[in-house]
C-alpha positions in Angstrom: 124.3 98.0 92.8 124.7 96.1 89.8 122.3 98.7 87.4 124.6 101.4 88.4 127.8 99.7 87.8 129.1 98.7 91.7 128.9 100.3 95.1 131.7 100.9 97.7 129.7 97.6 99.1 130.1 96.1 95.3 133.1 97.0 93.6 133.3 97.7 90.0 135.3 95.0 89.2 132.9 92.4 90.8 129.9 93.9 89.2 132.1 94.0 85.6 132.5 89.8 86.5 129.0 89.1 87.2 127.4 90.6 84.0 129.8 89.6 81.5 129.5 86.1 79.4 132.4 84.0 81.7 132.0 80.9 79.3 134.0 79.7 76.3 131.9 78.5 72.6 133.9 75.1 74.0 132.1 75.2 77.1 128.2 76.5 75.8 128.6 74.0 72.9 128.6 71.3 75.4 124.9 72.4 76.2 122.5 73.7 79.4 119.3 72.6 80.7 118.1 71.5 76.8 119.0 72.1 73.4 119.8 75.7 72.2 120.0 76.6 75.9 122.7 79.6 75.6 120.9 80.3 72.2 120.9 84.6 73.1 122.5 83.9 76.4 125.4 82.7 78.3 126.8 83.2 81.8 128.4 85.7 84.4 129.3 84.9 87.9 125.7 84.3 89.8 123.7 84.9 86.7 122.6 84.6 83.0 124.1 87.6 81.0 122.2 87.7 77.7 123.4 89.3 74.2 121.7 92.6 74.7 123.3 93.4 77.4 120.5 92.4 80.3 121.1 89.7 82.4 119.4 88.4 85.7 118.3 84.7 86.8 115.0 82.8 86.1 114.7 81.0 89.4 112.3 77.7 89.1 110.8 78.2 92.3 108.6 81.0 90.9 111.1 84.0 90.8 112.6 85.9 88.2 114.8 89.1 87.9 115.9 91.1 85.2 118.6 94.2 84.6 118.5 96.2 81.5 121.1 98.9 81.6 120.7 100.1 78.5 117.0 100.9 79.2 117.9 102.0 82.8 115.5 98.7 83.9 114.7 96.6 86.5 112.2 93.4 86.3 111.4 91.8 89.8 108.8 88.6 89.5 107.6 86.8 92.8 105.1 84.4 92.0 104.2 80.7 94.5 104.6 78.3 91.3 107.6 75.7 90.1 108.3 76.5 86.8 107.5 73.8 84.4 110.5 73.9 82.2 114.1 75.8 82.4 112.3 78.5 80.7 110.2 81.3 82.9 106.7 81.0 82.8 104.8 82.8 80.3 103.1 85.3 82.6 107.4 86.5 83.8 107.9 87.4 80.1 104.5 88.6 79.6 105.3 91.0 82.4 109.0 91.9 81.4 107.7 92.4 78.0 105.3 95.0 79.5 107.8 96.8 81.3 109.5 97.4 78.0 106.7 98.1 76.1 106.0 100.8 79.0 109.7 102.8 78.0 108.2 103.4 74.8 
């Protein structure tokens, strides 16, 4: 629903919200989870929007998902461990990183 833009079940307008940066430079200067946090990134509704385009949400209880519409992409990472920091694990960008190597 959100790759293709909204669904009669997800209207346009609420996709348009959820993957579009909702914060001001007033609002990301006063920080995340750490320094440099919306460094390349901000937020939508529900989710990190980053400044290519993608967005999705690192969840810290081992999960991670990933939309790329300008490489027609989805990323889906289940694993069974926390995540040590407020960055994903090096094996979910090891695997996103594959997936985009694999469009080439």
């Amino acid at each position: 629903m959100l790759l293709r833009g909204g669904t009669p079940v997800l209207p346009a307008d609420a996709v348009r919200a959820m993957t579009t940066d909702q914060l001001t430079p007033a609002q990301k200067a006063h920080g995340g989870l750490g320094h440099d946090f919306f460094a390349g990134r901000s937020w939508g509704f529900c989710q990190a929007v980053l400044d290519s385009g993608a967005y999705g949400w690192d969840g810290g209880l081992g999960s991670s998902w990933l939309v790329d519409p300008n490489h027609d992409l989805v990323v889906i990472v289940l694993t069974q461990r926390l995540f040590e920091s407020p960055e994903a694990p090096e094996v979910h960008r090891d695997i996103q990183a594959a997936a985009y190597a694999a469009l080439a």
